[in-house]
N, C-alpha and C positions, 0 to 999 in steps of 0.2 A: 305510192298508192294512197287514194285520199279514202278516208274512214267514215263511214255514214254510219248514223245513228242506231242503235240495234247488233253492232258488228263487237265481235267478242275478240280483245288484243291478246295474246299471248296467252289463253285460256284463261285469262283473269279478268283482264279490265273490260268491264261492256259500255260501249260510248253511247254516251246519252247526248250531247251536241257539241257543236263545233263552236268552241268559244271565240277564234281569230285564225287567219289563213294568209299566211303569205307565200312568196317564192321558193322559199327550202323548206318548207312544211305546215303543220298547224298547229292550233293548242287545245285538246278536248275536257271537254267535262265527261269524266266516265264515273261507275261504280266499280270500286273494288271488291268484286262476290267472294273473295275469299275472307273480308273483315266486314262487310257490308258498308264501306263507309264512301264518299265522294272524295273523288283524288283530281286532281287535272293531269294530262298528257301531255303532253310538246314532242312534237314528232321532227324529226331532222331528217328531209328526202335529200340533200345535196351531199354526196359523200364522198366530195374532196377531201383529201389527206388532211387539209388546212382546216376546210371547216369540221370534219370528222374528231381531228384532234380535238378542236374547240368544244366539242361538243361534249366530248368524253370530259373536260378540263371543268365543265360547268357543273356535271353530273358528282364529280371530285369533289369539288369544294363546296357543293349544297352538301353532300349527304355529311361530313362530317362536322356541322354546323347547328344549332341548337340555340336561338335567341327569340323573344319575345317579339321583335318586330322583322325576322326574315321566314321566310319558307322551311320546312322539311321535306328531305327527299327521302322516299321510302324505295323507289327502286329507279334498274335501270340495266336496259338490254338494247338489245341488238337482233332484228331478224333478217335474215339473207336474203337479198333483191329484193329489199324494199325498206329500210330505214332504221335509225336507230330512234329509243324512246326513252323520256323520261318521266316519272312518275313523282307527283309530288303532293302534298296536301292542296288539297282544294279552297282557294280564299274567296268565301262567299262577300260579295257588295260590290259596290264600283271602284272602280280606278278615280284616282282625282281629276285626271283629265271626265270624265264622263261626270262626276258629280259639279264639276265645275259646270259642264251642259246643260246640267239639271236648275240649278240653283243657283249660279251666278258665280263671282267671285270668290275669294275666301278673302270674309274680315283678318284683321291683323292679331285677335286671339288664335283665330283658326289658324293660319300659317305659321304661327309659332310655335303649337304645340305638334302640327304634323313635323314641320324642321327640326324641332327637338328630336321628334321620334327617331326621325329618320339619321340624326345627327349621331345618335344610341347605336342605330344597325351600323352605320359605317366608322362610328369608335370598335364596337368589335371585330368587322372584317379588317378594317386597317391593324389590327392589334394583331393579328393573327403571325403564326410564324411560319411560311415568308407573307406577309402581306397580304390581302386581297381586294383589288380595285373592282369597282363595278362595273364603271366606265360607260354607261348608260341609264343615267337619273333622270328621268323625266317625266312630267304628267304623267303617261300612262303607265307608269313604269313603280308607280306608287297606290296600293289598294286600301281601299277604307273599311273595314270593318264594320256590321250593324252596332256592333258593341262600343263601337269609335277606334279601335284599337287599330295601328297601322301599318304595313306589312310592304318591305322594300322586296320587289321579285325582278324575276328576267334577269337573269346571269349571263346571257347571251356572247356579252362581251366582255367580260369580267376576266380576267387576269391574277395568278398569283404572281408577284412584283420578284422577280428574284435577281441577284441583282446583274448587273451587265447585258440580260437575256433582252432579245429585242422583240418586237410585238408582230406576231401570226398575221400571216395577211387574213385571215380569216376573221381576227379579230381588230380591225382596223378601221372596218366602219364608224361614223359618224353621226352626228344630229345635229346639224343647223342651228344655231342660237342655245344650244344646249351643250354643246361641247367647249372644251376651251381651244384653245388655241393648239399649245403642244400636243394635243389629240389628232391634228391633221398631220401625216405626212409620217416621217419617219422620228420625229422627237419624242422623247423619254415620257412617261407618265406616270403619277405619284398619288398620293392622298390628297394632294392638293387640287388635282383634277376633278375628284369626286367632287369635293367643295364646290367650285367652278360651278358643275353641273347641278349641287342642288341649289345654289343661290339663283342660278336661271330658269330652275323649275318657280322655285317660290315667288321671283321675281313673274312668272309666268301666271302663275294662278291667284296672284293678288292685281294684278294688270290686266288680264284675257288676254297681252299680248307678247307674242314671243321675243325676245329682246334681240336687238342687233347682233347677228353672228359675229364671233369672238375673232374669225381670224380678218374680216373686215375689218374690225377695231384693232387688232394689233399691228396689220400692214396697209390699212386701205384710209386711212384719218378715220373711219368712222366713229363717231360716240355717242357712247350708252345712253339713250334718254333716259331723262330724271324718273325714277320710277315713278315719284308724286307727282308730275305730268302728268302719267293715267289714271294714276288714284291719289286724291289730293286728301283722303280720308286718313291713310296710312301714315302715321306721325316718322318726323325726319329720323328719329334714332333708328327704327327699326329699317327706315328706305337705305340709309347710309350702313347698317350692318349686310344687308342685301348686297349690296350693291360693291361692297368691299369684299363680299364674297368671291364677286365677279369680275376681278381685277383683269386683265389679260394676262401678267408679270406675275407667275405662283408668288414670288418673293412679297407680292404686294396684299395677296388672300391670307383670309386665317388658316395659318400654316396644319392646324389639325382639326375634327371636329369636333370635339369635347370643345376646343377653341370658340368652335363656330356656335356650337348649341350655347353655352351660357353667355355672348352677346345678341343671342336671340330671347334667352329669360331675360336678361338686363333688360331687354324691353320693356319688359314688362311691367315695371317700376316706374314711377310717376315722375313726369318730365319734369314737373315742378321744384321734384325731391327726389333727384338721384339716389339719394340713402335710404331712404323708405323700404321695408319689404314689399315683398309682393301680393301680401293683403295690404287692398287698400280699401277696404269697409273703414269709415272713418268712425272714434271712439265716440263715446258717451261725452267727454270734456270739449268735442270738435263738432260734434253734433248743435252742441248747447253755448260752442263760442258764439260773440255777435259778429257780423258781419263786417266788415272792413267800411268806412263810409266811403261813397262812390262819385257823389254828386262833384263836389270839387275836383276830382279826377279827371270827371268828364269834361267839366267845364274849361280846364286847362288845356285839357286835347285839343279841343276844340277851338277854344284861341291860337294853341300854335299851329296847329293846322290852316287855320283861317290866313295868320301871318306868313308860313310858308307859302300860300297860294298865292297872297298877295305877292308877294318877292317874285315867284315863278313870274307872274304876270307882266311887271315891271319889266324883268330882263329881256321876257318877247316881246313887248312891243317897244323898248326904245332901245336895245340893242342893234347896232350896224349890221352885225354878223345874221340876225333872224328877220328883217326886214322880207327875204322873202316867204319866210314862215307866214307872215301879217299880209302881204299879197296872196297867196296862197290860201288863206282862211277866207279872206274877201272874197275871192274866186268861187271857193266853197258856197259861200252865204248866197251868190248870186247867180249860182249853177245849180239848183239844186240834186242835179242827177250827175253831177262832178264827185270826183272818188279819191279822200285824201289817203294816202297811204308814207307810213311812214319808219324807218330801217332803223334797228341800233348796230352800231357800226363799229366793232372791235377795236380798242384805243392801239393806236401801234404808232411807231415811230413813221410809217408808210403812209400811214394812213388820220393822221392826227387832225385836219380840218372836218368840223364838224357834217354830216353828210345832211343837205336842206330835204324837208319836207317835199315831195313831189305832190300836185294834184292833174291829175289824168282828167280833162275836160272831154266831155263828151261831142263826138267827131261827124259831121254828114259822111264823111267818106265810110262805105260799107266793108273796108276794109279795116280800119282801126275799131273794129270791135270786140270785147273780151273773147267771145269763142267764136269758130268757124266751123259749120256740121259739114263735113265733105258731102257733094251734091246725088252721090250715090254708092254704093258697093253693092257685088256680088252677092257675099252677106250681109242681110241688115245688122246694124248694128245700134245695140238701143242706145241711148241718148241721156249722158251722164249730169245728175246734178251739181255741177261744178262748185269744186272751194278753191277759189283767186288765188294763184300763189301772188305773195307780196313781191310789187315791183317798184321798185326805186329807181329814178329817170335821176342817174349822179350826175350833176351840171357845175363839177371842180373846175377852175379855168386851165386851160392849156398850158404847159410846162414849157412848152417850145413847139415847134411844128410836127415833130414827133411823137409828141404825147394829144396831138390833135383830138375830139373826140371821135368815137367810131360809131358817126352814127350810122353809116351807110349799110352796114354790114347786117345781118340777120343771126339770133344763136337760136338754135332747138335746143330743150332739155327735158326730160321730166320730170315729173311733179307729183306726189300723190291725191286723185282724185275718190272720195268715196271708200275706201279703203283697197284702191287700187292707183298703179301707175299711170299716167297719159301722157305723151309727148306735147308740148308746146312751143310755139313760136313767138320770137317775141324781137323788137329791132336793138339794138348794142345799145339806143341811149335809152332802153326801158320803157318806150313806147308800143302800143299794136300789138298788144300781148294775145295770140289769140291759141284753141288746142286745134289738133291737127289730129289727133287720134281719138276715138271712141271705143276701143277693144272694151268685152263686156269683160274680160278676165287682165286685161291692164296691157299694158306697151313700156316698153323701155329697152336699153342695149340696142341702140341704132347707128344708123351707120347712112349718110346721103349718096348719093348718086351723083357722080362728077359734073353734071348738068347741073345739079341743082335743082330736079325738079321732082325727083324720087328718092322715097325713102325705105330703106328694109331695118325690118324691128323686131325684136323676140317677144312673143306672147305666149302663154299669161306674163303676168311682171306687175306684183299687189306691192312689191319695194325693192329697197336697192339690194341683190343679195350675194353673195359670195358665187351660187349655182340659182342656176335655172333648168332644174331636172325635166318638167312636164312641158317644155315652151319650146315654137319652132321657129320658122322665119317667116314675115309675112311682107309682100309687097306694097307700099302706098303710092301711089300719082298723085301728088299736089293736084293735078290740072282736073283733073277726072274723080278724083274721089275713089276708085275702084281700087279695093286690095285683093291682093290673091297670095296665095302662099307659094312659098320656093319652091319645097320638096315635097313630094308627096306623102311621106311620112314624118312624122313628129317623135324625134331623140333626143330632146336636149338638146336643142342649139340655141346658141346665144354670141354674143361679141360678133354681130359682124363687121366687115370690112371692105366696102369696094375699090376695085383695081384703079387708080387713074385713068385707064383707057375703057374702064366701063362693060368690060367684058367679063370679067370673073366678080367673085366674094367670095374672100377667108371668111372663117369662122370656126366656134370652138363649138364641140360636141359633143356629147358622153355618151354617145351611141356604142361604145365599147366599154363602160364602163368606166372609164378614166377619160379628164378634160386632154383632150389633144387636138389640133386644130389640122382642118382641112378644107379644101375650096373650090367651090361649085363654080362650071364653066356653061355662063348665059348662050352659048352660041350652040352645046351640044349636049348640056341636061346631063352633063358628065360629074360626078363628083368624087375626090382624090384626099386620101389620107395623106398628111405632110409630116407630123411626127408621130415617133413611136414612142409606148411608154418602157422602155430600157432603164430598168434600175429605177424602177418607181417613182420615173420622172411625169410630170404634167403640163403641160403646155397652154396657154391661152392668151388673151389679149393681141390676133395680130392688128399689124399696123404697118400699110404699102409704105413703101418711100415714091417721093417725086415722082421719080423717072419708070418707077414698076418694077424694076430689077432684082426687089431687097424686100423680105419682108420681117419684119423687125416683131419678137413680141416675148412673152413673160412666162418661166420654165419654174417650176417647182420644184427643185432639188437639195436631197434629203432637208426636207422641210422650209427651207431658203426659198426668197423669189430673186429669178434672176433673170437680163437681159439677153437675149440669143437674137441671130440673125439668119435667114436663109435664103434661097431661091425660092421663086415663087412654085418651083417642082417640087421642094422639100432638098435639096441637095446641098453642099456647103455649110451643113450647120455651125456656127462659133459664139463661142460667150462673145460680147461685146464690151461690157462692163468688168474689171478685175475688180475686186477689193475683198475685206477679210468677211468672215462669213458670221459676223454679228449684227448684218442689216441686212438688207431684203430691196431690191430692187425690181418695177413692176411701172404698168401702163405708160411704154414706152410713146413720145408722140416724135412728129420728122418736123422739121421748119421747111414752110414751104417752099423752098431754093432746094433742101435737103443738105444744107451744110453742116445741122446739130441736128442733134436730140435731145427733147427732153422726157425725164421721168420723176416718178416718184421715187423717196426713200425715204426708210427709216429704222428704228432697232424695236426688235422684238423682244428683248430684256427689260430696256430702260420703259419701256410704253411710250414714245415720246410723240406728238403726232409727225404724221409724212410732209419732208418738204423736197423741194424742189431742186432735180440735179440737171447740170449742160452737159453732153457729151459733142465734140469734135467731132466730127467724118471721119476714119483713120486712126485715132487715139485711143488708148483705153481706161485713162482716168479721168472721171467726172470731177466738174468743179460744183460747188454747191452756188445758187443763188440768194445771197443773203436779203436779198432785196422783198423777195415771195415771202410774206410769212406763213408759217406751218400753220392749220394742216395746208396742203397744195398737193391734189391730184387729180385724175381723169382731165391732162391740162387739153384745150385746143386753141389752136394758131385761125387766126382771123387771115383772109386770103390774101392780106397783103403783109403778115410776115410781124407787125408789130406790135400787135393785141392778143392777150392772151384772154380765153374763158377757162374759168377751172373751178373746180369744186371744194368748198371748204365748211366751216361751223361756224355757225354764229348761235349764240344762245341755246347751245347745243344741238339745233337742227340744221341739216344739212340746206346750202343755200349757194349760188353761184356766184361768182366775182369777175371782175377785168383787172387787167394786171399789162401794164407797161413796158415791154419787155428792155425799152431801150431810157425810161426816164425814170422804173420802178413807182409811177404811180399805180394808185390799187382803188378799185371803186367798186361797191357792191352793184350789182344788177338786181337779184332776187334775194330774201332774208325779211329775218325780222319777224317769223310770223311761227306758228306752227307748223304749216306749210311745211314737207320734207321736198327741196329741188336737188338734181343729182344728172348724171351723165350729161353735161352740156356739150354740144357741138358747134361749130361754125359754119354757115351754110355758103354754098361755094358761091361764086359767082354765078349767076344764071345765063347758059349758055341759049343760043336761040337754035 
């Protein structure tokens, strides 16, 4: 029953308004007429066994609690056929998430002394006997006081740790770039998790941006951008304390938070003079020292500088190896609307000749131009101001006939545009880059059409993410521009997958609340649930084989990713992959004969990033490809079998590669820039 304002709770509480409302209840602002004071409510309408317990568990560990920077809980009932409630002091001010809205980021004072605070509540709840985890720190989950004073609330999913006990489905939920890693699935949780989550809050409200979710990073190569990427204000000691917070590997975070909070004062301390205290009002003797003389300093800089450039200079233009760097700048000077672009290209043993300079000259033909608006849709769709992902046209010479270049071929991928996703095309030698998509809420997670001429894609999609809770499936015609959506209603879908013969698409969904994959039949508007979640398994990423038979894709058990296989009815299910259960196997792809498989791997202890494994037809144990340097995933096969596209890091941003399958040559396509590129595909041959 929902509470309007004026209504009297339990002959005591009268609600003055409704401070937040979600699916199992709300949060009010009431009066307590029996003390006259302001309390808040939290009402729980969902009163499963699971979340009931939770509920009662939360109401437990508030009220015997007494600290300076958490809640008190003054009461807590239960009324028949209609909910239970908690009562609690009322914290007047915003949440940080809302003050962040208000007023911007928070400088690097500010983030320090909130983390400390908050570092204080969870030295006492972890201190507690048995333990108590939060397990939900985040922005809004942190209230700011008029007085400045801080206040960690929401026990929602908070847990006493005891030991061997496993985690309530009830209390199992998540938060997206806020959780760590061991928080998904069935793995153990500690004080060290709490950490995790507040180093990604802080990391959050000194950036505005939510940081790469952890279990992407621990199984997917993803990595953490440099926090000082988004705030180049924030000095390195304190981004590298953050940041170390938010290790994926607990072993690798600061193991407590007393830990955490005084390498967050150690900030504080001047970079100059580690030993300094933390007043640095400078003395009367420092006031009145003189000055350092500067002028010869500079003037020195300034010469070596001068001599480095010159030397740089030198080496471009009469080196052999950069000669076409110096046709390439010529090109420039005399094209003025020509576009140098150019890669830093990860030193590897694979990869060791230097990657030349591309310049992209400007083309009469109207199709080699950077974008393409499709010629119409159903919906309009507005018209994005594009930022170029960086394209590198690699022009290494051929290794042998089979390291030939691929220029023939076409890859789609996405890219983020505007602070959203948009699919792009572009040709294998990094020419003709143009987008294909304009969703006003992003595109990514696609899947072509055996022709080649259609595309389906999950939207919204603002970056690459572990889920796609709000996004459904949407149809594109290359030829016609017209998109139209799959299903009529929108659950969560994402990953799809078309059938070789053009008839179906797998895909994964949360329409039940757990990822599990199931596949719409184009002939009869029919769609079919293919796994079940048994034993708190999840299922995603499929992927046809050849011949259609077999649909290969990635199971989430007790917190593992693993490789299964089935019927395209869902029948015959089998692990494919054996090995021991300290790596994680995921984004299964087929070789287009169908005689291997490849996927990703890697360990979720070590952090190591994901590289690349071959599976046999038949066989159950993967050989690794030493060839592929790590990271290596989301691989795709080019249609004749021996080029690969695949997603890896360069300079921390996600950026797409070619990879040789048969000479182990490795050559960037896209990188180098800010630019995040991700989900590449190879576009089939276009059938007439």
């Amino acid at each position: 029953m929902s509470l309007g304002q004026g209504n009297l709770l339990n002959q005591r509480y009268r609600i003055v308004e409704i401070l937040g409302r979600g699916g199992m209840g709300a949060v009010y602002r009431a009066v307590d007429e029996s003390l006259g004071v302001d309390v808040a409510v939290k009402e729980n309408l969902f009163t499963s066994d699971d979340y009931a317990r939770q509920f009662r568990m939360e109401a437990m560990i508030l009220a015997g609690m007494r600290h300076p920077n958490l809640p008190r809980v003054t009461d807590h009932f239960v009324l028949d056929g209609q909910g239970q409630y908690l009562v609690m002091d009322y914290i007047e001010g915003d949440d940080l998430r809302q003050r962040i809205e208000k007023t911007g980021t928070l400088n690097e004072a500010e983030a320090i002394r909130i983390g400390a605070a908050v570092c204080d509540a969870l030295t006492f709840l972890h201190s507690r006997k048995p333990p108590i985890l939060h397990r939900d720190i985040k922005l809004g989950n942190i209230k700011l006081t008029s007085d400045g004073n801080v206040i960690l609330v929401d026990f929602g999913l908070a847990k006493m740790a005891w030991e061997h006990e496993e985690t309530m489905t009830g209390a199992r939920a998540m938060t997206p770039g806020y959780s760590p890693p061991e928080q998904y699935g069935t793995a153990r949780t500690d004080a060290r998790s709490d950490i995790y989550s507040l180093g990604a809050t802080l990391y959050a409200a000194i950036s505005g941006v939510v940081p790469e979710d952890s279990l992407m990073r621990a199984v997917d190569g993803v990595e953490l951008t440099p926090l000082r990427k988004h705030n180049s204000t924030i000095s390195e000691r304190l981004a590298g304390v953050i940041e170390k917070a938010m290790a994926p590997s607990p072993g690798n975070r600061y193991q407590t938070a007393e830990e955490f909070k005084q390498a967050l004062l150690n900030c504080q301390k001047s970079d100059d003079n580690p030993q300094q205290d933390n007043d640095s009002t400078p003395t009367a003797a420092q006031r009145t020292r003189p000055k350092p003389r500067q002028a010869g300093g500079l003037l020195r800089l300034f010469l070596l500088v001068l001599l480095m450039t010159l030397t740089v200079l030198a080496v471009i233009l009469f080196s052999p190896a950069n000669r076409q760097f110096v046709a390439s700048f010529l090109a420039l000077a005399t094209h003025p609307t020509a576009t140098l672009t150019q890669t830093a290209t990860p030193t590897s043993a694979a990869s060791s000749t230097p990657t030349p300079t591309a310049v992209v000259l400007p083309s009469s033909s109207p199709t080699s131009t950077r974008t393409r608006t499709p010629a119409s849709t159903k919906t309009p769709l507005p018209t994005a101001t594009l930022v170029t992902p960086s394209v590198v046209a690699a022009t290494q010479p051929a290794a042998s006939p089979a390291a030939a270049s691929p220029a023939s071929g076409e890859i789609a991928f996405a890219s983020i545009v505007n602070k959203a996703a948009q699919i792009f095309l572009i040709n294998a030698d990094g020419s003709n880059l143009r987008q294909l998509t304009q969703a006003p809420n992003g595109a990514c997670s696609f899947s072509w059409k055996p022709d080649g001429r259609e595309l389906i894609y999950a939207s919204p999609c603002r970056a690459k993410s572990l889920l796609y809770p709000d996004s459904g499936l949407y149809l594109l015609d290359l030829e016609t521009g017209l998109t139209r959506p799959l299903l009529k209603e929108v659950q969560g879908e994402f990953d799809p997958a078309w059938s070789p013969d053009g008839t179906h698409i797998a895909f994964t969904s949360l329409r039940d609340g757990t990822w599990q994959i199931y596949i719409y039949d184009l002939t009869t508007s029919e769609t079919t649930r293919l796994t079940e979640a048994q034993n708190d398994v999840n299922s995603r990423f499929p992927a046809w084989s050849p011949d259609g038979k077999q649909i290969v894709y990635t199971a989430r058990v007790r917190g593992m990713l693993q490789i299964w296989s089935m019927n395209p009815d869902g029948t015959e299910k089998q692990r494919l992959v054996q090995n021991n259960n300290s790596v994680s196997d995921y984004l299964p792809a087929w070789s287009p004969d169908g005689a291997f498989l490849l996927f990703s791997e890697n360990n979720f202890e070590l952090s190591a990033p994901a590289w690349l494994m071959r599976l046999e037809q038949g066989q159950k144990q993967a050989v690794r490809l030493e060839a592929a340097i790590p990271p290596v995933v989301d691989v795709s096969f080019a249609p004749q079998g021996i080029w690969l596209a695949y997603e890896t890091v360069v300079d921390s941003h996600q950026a797409i590669y070619l990879f040789n399958t048969q000479t182990g040559e490795r050559k960037p396509l896209t990188g180098g820039s800010p630019v995040e590129d991700f989900d590449p595909l190879w576009r089939p041959i276009l059938q007439p």
